[in-house]
C-alpha positions in Angstrom: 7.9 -4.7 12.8 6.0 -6.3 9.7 4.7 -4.4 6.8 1.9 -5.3 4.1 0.7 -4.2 0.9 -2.4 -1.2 1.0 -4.2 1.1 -1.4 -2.7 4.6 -0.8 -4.7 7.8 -1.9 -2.5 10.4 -3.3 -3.6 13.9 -3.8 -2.3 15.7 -7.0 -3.0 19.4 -7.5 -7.7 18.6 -7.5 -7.2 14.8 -8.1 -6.9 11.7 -6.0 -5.4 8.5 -7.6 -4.4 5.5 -6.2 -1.3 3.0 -5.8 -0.4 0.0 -4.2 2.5 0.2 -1.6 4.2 -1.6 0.6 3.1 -0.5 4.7 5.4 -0.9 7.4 3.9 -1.5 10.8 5.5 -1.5 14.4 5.6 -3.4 17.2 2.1 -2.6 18.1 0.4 -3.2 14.3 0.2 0.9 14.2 1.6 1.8 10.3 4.3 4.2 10.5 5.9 4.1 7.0 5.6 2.9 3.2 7.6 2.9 0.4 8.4 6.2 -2.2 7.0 4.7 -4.8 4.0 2.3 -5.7 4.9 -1.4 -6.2 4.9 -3.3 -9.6 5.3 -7.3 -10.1 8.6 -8.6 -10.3 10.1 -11.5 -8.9 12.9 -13.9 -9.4 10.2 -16.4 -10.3 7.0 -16.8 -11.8 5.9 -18.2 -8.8 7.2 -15.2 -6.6 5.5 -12.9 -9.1 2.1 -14.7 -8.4 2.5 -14.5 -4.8 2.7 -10.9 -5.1 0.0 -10.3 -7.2 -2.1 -12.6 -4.4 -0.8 -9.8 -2.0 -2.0 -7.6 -4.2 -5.5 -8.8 -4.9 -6.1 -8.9 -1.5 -5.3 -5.4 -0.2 -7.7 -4.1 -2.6 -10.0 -5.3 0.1 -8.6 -3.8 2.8 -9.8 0.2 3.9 -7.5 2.8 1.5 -4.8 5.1 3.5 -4.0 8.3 2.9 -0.5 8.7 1.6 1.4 12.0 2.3 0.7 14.5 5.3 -2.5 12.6 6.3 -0.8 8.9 6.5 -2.7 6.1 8.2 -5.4 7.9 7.8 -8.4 6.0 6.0 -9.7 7.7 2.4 -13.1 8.0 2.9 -14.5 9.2 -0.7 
């Protein structure tokens, strides 16, 4: 199992916003799961803190997912 970060469309009451979160994948690279919460930087290091932020950068071009009952699903606008 390996996860990534994505873009995740939320739905609030008439609004979509986005976050990024951490996707966990399975054995076959199908995403099954991802974290409560959107992810912010942090790290033990500067350098860890840039390597997330890299991650970060480049899920932005990556296809958004649906967060919620429509998971793995891809947000088309």
């Amino acid at each position: 199992m390996g996860w990534n970060h994505r873009v995740l469309a939320h739905k609030y009451k008439d609004e979509v916003y986005f976050e990024i979160h951490e996707v966990l994948y399975d054995e076959n690279g199908i995403s099954n799961g991802y974290t409560e919460k959107g992810i912010t930087v942090g790290g033990e290091t500067v350098k860890g803190m840039l390597w997330t932020l890299n991650k970060m950068k480049a899920c932005l071009k990556k296809p958004i997912l649906w967060a919620g009952d429509d998971f793995s699903n891809e947000y088309k606008p």
